[in-house]
KOLMI-261883 format. One record per residue: residue in three letters; x, y, z of N, C-alpha, C in turn. Coordinates in steps of 0.2 Angstrom, whole numbers, padded with zeros to 4 digits, always signed. Layout:
residues N
ALAXYZXYZXYZ
...
This chain:
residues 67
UNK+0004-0006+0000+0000+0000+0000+0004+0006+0000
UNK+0011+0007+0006+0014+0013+0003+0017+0012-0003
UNK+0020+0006-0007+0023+0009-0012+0018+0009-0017
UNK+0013+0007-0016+0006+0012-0021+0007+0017-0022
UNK+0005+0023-0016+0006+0028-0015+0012+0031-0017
UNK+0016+0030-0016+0024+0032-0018+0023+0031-0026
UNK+0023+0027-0030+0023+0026-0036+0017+0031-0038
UNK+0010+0034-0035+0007+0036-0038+0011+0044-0037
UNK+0013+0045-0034+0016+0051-0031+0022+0054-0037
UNK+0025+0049-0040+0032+0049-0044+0024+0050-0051
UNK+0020+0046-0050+0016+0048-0058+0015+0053-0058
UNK+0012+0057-0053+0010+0064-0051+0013+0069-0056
UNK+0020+0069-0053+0026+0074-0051+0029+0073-0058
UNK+0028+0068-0062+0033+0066-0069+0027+0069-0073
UNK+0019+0069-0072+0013+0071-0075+0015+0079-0076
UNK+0018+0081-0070+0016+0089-0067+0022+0093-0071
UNK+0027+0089-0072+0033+0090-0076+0032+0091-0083
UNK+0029+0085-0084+0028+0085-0094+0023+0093-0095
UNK+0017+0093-0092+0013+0098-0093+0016+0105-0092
UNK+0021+0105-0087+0023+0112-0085+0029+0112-0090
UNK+0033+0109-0095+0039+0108-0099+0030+0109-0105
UNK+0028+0109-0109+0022+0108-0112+0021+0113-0113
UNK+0019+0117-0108+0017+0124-0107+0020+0131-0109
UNK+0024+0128-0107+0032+0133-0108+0033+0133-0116
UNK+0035+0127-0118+0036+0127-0127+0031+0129-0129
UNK+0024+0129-0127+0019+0135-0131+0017+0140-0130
UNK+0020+0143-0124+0019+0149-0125+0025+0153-0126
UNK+0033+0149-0129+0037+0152-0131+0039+0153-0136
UNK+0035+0147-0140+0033+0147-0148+0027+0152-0152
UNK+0023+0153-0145+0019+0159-0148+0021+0165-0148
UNK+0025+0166-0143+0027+0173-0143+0030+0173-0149
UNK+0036+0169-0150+0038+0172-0154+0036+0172-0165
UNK+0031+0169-0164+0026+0169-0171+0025+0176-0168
UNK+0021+0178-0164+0019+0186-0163+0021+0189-0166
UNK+0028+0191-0163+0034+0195-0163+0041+0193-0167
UNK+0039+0192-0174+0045+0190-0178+0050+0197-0179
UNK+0056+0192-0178+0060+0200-0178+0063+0202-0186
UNK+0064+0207-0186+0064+0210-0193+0071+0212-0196
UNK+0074+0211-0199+0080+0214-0200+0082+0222-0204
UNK+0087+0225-0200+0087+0232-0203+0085+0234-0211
UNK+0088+0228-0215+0085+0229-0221+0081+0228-0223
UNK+0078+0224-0223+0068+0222-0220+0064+0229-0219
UNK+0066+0233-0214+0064+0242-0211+0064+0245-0218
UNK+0070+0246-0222+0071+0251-0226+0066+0250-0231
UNK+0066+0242-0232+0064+0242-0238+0054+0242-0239
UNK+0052+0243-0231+0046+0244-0230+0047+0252-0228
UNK+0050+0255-0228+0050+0264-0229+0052+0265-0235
UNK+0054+0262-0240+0053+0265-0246+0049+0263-0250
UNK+0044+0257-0248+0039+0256-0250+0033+0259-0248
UNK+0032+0263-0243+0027+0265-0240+0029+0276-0242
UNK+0036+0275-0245+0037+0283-0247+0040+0286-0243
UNK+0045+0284-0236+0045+0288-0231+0050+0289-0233
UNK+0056+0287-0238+0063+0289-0240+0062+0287-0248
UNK+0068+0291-0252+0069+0291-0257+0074+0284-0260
UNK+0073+0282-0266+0078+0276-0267+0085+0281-0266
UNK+0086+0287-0266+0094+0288-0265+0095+0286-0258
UNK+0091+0288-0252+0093+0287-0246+0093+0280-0245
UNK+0089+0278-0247+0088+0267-0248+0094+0265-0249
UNK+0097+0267-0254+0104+0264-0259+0109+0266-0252
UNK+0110+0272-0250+0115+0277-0247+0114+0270-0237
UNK+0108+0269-0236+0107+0267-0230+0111+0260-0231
UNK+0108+0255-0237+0110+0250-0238+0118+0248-0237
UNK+0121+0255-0242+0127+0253-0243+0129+0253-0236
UNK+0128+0258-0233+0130+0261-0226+0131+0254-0220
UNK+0126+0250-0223+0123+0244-0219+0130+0238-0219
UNK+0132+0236-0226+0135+0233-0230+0141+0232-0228
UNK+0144+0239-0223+0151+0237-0223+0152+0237-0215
C-alpha cells in the first residue's frame, strides 16, 4: 500500500513536469510567431515602400549597412 502511493506520487510529479515543460514550449513558440523580428533591411525596404525615404537614401542606407 505505501509503495502504491509512492509510485502514484512519482506519476503525479513526472505528469506535473511533462505539462509544466508543455506549457512553456507553447507559450514560447507563440510569442515568438507574434513577434518576428525584422532585419534592418527588411525596415528600409518597407519605408521606401510606403514613401517615407527616397531610393537615393535606400541605396545610401544600404550601402552604409553593408560594410
Amino acid at each position: 500500500m505505501v509503495m502504491s502511493m509512492v509510485l502514484k506520487g512519482y506519476i503525479r510529479f513526472g505528469l506535473t513536469v511533462i505539462v509544466a515543460i508543455a506549457l512553456l514550449w507553447i507559450i514560447l513558440r507563440y510569442r515568438d510567431k507574434k513577434n518576428p523580428q525584422k532585419s534592418s533591411l527588411d525596415i528600409l525596404k518597407e519605408r521606401l515602400e510606403q514613401g517615407e525615404i527616397t531610393e537615393a537614401e535606400y541605396q545610401a542606407a544600404k550601402k552604409k549597412q553593408q560594410r
